[in-house]
C-alpha positions in Angstrom: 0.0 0.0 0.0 2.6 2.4 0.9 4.2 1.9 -2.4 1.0 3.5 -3.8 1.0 6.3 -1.5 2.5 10.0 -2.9 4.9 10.9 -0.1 4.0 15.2 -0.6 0.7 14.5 0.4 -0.4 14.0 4.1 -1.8 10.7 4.9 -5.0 11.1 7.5 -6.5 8.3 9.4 -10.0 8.8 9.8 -11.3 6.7 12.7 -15.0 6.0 13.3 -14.2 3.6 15.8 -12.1 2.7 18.8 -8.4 1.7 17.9 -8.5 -2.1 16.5 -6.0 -3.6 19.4 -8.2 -1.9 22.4 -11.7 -2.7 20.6 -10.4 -6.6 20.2 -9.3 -6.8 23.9 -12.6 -5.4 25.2 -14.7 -8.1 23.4 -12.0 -10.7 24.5 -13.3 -9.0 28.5 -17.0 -9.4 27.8 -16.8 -13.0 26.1 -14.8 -13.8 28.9 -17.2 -12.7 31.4 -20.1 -14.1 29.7 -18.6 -17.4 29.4 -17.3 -17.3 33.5 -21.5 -16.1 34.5 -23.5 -18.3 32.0 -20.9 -21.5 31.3 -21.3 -21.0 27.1 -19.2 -20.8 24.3 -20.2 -17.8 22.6 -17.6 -15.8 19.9 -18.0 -12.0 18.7 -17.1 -11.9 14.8 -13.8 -9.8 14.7 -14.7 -6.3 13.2 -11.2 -4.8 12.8 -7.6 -6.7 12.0 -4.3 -6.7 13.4 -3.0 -3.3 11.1 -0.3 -0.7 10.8 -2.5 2.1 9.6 -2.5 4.8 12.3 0.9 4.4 12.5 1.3 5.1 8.6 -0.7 8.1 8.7 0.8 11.3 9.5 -2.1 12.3 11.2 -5.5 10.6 12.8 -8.7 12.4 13.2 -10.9 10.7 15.4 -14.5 10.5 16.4 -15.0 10.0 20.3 -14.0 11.4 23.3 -10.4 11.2 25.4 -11.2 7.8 26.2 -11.4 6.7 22.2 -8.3 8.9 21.7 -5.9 7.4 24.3 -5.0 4.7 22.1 -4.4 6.2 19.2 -1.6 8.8 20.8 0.3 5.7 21.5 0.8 5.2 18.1 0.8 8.3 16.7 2.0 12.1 18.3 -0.6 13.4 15.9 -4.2 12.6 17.1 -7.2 14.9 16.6 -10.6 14.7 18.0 -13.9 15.0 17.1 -17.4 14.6 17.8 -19.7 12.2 15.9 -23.2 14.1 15.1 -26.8 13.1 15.2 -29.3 14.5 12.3 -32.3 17.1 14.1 -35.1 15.2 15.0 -38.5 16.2 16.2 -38.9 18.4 19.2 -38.1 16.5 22.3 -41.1 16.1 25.3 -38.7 17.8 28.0 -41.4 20.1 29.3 -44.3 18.0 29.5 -43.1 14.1 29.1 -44.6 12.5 32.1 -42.2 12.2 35.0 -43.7 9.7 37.2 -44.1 7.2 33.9 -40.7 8.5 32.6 -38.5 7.7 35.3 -39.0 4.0 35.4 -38.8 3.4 31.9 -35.4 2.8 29.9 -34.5 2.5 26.3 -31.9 0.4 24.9 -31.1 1.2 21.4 -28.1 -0.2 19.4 -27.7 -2.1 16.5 -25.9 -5.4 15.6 -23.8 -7.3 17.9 -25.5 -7.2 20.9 -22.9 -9.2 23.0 -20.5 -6.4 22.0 -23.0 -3.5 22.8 -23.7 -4.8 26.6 -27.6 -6.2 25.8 -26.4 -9.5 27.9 -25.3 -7.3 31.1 -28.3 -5.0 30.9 -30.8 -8.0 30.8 -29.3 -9.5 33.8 -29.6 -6.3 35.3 -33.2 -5.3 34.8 -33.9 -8.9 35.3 -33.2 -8.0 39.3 -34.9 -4.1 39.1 -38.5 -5.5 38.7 -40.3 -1.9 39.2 -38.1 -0.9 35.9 -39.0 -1.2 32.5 -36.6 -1.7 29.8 -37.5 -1.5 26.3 -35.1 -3.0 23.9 -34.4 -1.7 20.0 -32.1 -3.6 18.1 -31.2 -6.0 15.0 -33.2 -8.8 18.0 -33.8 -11.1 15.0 -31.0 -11.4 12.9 -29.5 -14.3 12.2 -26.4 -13.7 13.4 -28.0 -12.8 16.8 -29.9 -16.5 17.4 -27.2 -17.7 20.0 -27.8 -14.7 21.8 -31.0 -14.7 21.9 -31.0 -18.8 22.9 -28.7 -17.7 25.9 -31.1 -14.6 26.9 -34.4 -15.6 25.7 -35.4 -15.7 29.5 -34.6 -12.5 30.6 -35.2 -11.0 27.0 -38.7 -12.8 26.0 -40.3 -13.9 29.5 -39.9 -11.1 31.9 -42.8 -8.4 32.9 -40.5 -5.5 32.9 -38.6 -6.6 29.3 -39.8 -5.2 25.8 -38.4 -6.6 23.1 -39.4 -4.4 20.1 -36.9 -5.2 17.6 -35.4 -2.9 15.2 -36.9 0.6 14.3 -35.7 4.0 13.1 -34.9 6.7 14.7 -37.0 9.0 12.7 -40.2 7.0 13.0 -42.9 7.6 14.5 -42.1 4.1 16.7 -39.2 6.0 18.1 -41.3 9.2 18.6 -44.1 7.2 21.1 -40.9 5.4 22.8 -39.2 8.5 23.5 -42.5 9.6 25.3 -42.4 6.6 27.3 -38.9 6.4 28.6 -37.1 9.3 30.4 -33.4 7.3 30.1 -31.5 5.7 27.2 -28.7 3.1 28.7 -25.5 1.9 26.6 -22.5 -0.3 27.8 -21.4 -1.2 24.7 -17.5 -2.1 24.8 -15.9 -0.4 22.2 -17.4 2.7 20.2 -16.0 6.0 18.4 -18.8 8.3 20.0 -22.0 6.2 19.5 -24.8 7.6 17.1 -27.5 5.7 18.9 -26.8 7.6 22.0 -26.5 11.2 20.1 -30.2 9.8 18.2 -31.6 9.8 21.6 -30.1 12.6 23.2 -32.3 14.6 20.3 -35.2 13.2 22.2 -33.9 14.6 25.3 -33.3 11.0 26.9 -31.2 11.0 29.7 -28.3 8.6 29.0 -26.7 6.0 31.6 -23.3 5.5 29.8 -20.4 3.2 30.3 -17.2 4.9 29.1 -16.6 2.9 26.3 -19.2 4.6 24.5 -17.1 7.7 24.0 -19.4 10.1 25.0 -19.3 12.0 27.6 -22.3 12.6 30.0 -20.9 15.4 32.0 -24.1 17.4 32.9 -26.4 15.6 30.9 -26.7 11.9 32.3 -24.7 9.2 34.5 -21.6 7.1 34.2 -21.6 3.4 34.4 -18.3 3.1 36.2 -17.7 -0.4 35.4 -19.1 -2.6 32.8 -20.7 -5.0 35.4 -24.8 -6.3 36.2 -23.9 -4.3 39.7 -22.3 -1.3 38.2 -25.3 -1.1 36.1 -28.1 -1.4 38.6 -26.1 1.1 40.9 -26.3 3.6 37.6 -30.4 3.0 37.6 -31.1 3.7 40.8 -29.3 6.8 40.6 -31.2 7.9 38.1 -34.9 6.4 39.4 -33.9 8.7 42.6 -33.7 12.2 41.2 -36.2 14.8 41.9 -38.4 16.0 38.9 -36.5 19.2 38.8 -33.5 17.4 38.2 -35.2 15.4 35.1 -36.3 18.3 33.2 -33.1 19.9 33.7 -31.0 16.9 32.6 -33.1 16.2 29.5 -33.3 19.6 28.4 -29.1 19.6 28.6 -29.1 16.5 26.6 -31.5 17.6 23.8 -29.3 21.3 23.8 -26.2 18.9 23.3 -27.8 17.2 20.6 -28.5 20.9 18.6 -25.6 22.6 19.5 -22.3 20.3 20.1 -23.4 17.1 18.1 -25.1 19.0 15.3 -24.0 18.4 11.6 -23.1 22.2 11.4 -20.6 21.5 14.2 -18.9 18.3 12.7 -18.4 19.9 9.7 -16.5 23.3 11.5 -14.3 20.5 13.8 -13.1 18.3 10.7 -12.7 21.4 8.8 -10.4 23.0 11.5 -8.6 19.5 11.8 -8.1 18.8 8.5 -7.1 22.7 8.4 -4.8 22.1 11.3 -3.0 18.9 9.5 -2.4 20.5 6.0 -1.0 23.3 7.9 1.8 21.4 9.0 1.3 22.6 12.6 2.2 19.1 14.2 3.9 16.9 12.1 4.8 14.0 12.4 8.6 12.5 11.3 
């Protein structure tokens, strides 16, 4: 490939994702675990290969927080970071969503691989938090997905507080009445570059309870899952059953201004602009 490449011109990595070594090690931690708590064999498709590209490129610009860009600096001096961005949707419920229905309803909505997006730690987890209600949106019936649904179909299928809706858009009118519902979106997925699902529902002013893997961060807005654990996740529930109304409306109106304001297209396009900017400019290369 290199052989290819014209040496004048800067090469840019442009990462949508965490780096490939730290993404691979995370799903080896959560197969790992799964196979210690439920005794199966169960394997997550490799998404990235063993590469040399970051440290090809002159430069890397990134989407993610400090967390997805930590790996990247160790392989190249010349990292830049960006947010991902979420699309406007319609006009979130923060004034007048109902708060007594909204706090005891969650949203989990992520697409495929739902080993590697956490599904299996927040089913155990609502599976022991009865007097929540977890509504799941994903890829549930894929085929690539019918082991894990075999190993969950208990907590996933056969529990009162467990919705199982499948797969829907974020600009439907599905997503619009499940917004209403739920006052919280929830994400412990292992490895992401600043998840659009999360951004999606942050224009819906859901509150999100994130695990840091995510990329995003929910300073202000929401509540860290401190460890990618059942425990660590009920912890981050109660927490957010437990805060006043005044505290809901202010948190979802932060998270919906977040989605119009720092994730919007308009700002994307002014922070890879001023990166790309920044890398042509020759203002950190790298030898």
């Amino acid at each position: 490939l290199e052989s290819y490449l014209n040496a004048a011109v800067p090469r840019i990595y442009y990462a949508t994702g965490a780096y490939w070594e730290f993404e691979i090690e995370a799903q080896r931690a959560r197969i790992e675990e799964l196979q210690r708590r439920r005794l199966v064999d169960y394997q997550i498709p490799v998404r990235l290969d063993r590469n040399e590209w970051v440290q090809m490129a002159d430069a890397v610009i990134h989407m993610g927080n400090e967390v997805v860009a930590e790996p990247y600096r160790r392989h190249n001096s010349n990292v830049h970071s960006i947010d991902n961005f979420t699309l406007p949707l319609t006009k979130p419920l923060t004034s007048y969503r109902d708060f007594d229905q909204a706090k005891r309803n969650f949203l989990w909505f992520g697409g495929t691989g739902l080993l590697h997006k956490g599904l299996d730690l927040v089913l155990e987890a609502f599976s022991e938090l009865p007097d929540c209600h977890l509504w799941v949106c994903g890829p549930l019936y894929m085929g690539s997905e019918r082991e894990f649904l075999r190993i969950y179909r208990n907590e996933l299928f056969h529990q009162q507080n467990v919705h199982p809706i499948g797969w829907i858009s974020s600009y439907s009118r599905s997503f619009d009445i499940l917004t209403d519902k739920c006052g919280f979106q929830i994400n412990v997925s292992c490895s992401e570059g600043g998840a659009g699902a999360v951004l999606n529902c942050l224009g819906r002013g859901e509150i999100p309870l994130l695990h840091q893997n995510v990329g995003i961060d929910v300073d202000d807005v929401g509540f860290m899952i401190q460890q990618d654990t059942v425990s660590s996740i009920k912890e981050a529930v109660l927490r957010a059953v437990d805060i006043s109304e005044a505290q809901y409306r202010r948190l979802s109106h932060n998270a919906y201004q977040q989605s119009i304001s720092r994730y919007s297209i308009e700002s994307y396009r002014t922070n890879i602009e001023s990166a790309i900017a920044t890398i042509l400019a020759g203002k950190h290369t790298v030898q």
